[in-house]
C-alpha positions in Angstrom: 135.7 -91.0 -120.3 134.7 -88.9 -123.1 137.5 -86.5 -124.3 136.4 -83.0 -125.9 137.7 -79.5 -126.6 137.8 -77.1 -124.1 136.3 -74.6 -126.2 132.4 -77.4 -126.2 132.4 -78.2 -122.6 129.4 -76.3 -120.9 129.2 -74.1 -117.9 129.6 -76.4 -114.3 131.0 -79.0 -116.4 134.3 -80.4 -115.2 137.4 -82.9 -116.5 140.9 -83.5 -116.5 143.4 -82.1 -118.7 144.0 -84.2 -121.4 145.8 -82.9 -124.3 147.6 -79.9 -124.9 148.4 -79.7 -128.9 149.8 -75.8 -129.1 153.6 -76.0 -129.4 155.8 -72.5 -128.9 155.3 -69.8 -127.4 151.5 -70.4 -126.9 152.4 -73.7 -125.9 154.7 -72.8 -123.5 152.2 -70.3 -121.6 149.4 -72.4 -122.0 151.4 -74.7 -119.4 152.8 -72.1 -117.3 149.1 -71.1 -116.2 149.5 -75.1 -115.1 147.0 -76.5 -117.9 149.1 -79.2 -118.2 148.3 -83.3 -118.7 146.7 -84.3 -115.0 145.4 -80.8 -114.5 141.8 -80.6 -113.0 139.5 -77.7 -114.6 135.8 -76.7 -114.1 134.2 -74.6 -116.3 132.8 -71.3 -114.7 131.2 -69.9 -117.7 131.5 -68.2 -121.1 131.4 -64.7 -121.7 128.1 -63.7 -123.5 129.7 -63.9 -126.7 130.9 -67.4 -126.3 134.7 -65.7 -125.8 136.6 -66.0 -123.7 135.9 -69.0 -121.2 136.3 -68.9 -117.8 137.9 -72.2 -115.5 138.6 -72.9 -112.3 142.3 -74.5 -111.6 143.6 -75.1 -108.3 142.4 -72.6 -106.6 142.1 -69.8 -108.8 139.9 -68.8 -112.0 141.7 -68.1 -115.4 140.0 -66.7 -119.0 141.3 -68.3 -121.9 139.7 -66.9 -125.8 139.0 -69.4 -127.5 142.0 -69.6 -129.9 143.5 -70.7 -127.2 141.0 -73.5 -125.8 141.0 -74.9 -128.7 144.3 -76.5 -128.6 143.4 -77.9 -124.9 141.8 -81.8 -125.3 139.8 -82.4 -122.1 138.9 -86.1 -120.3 135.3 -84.9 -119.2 134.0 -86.7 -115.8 
């Protein structure tokens, strides 16, 4: 499997979590939302600016900006 940033993968396309690099306190939230090594996401789209993205995890849809996804490694399917 190919793993990329969160913050490349296109709209419909889906993966595994990966990788998350942020340490802290954005590490720490970045998990609670349950982005975490295992986790299955599917991009729903971008805003038209490209920021923020929207996933789909479990079964609910989260925005992350993009400072954010960038610290989120991806195994895409």
């Amino acid at each position: 499997m190919n793993r990329i940033c969160m913050r490349q993968m296109s709209k419909g396309q889906a993966g595994q979590v990966a990788r998350v690099t942020a340490s802290g306190e954005l590490g720490r939230r970045i998990r609670d939302m349950g982005l975490v090594p295992g986790a299955t996401i599917q991009i729903q789209g971008h805003a038209p600016l490209r920021d923020p993205v929207a996933i789909k995890i479990m079964d609910f849809t989260l925005t992350l900006r993009n400072n954010e996804a960038d610290f989120i490694f991806v195994e895409v399917t």
